[in-house]
C-alpha positions, 0 to 999 in steps of 0.5 A, spaced: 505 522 534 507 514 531 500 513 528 501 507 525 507 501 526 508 494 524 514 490 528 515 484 522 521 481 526 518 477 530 514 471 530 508 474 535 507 481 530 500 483 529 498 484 521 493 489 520 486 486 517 485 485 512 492 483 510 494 477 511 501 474 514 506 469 511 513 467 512 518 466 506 525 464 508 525 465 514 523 473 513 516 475 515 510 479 509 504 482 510 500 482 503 493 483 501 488 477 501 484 478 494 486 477 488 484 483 484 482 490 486 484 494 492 485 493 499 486 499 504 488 499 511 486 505 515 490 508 521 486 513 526 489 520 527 484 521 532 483 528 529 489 530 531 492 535 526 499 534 523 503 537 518 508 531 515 508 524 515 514 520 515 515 512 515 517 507 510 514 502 506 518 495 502 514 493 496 514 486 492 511 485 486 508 478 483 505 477 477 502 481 472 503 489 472 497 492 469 496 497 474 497 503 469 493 499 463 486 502 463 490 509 466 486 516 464 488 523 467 481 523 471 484 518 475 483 519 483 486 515 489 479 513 489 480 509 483 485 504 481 490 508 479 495 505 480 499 498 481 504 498 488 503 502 494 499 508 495 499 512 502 493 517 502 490 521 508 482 523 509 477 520 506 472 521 500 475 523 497 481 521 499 488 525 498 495 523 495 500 523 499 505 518 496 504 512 491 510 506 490 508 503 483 510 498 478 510 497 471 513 493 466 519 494 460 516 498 454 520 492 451 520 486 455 526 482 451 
């Protein structure tokens, strides 16, 4: 059962809220709208039960990468735990499933 599916090839393609749509050479984006904190897109599984997730997620980095900058072992994925794409099922708390992240060199040079 396909939960969730972003068509971006065309110029019609729906973007989900609160990510906002933008084009950059002719190729289409989803981003998050906010300059700072977390943004999440919550897709219903209308109380089905399932036993694996399979999809595939494409991530860009701009700007600083601070995500593991105030990190502690008591993170949870209801935190900022991390700077990239995390893909969690339930909810509160809610549960890691896969997280993309980013970070940068230890010796930038």
């Amino acid at each position: 059962m396909r939960i969730g599916f972003f068509d971006m090839g065309g110029s019609l393609a729906g973007c989900p809220e609160p990510l906002e749509r933008f084009a950059v050479n002719g190729s289409w984006y989803f981003r998050r709208n906010v300059t700072e904190g977390c943004t999440s897109v919550h897709f219903s599984a209308l109380e089905k039960n399932y036993t694996a997730v399979c999809g595939m997620v494409e991530g860009y980095q701009y700007g600083h990468m601070d995500g593991f900058e105030h990190s502690s072992a008591s993170k949870t994925p209801d935190d900022l735990y991390a700077e990239g794409i995390s893909i969690t099922h339930g909810s509160s708390p809610r549960h890691h499933l896969w997280t993309y992240a980013v970070g940068q060199n230890a010796n930038p040079s």
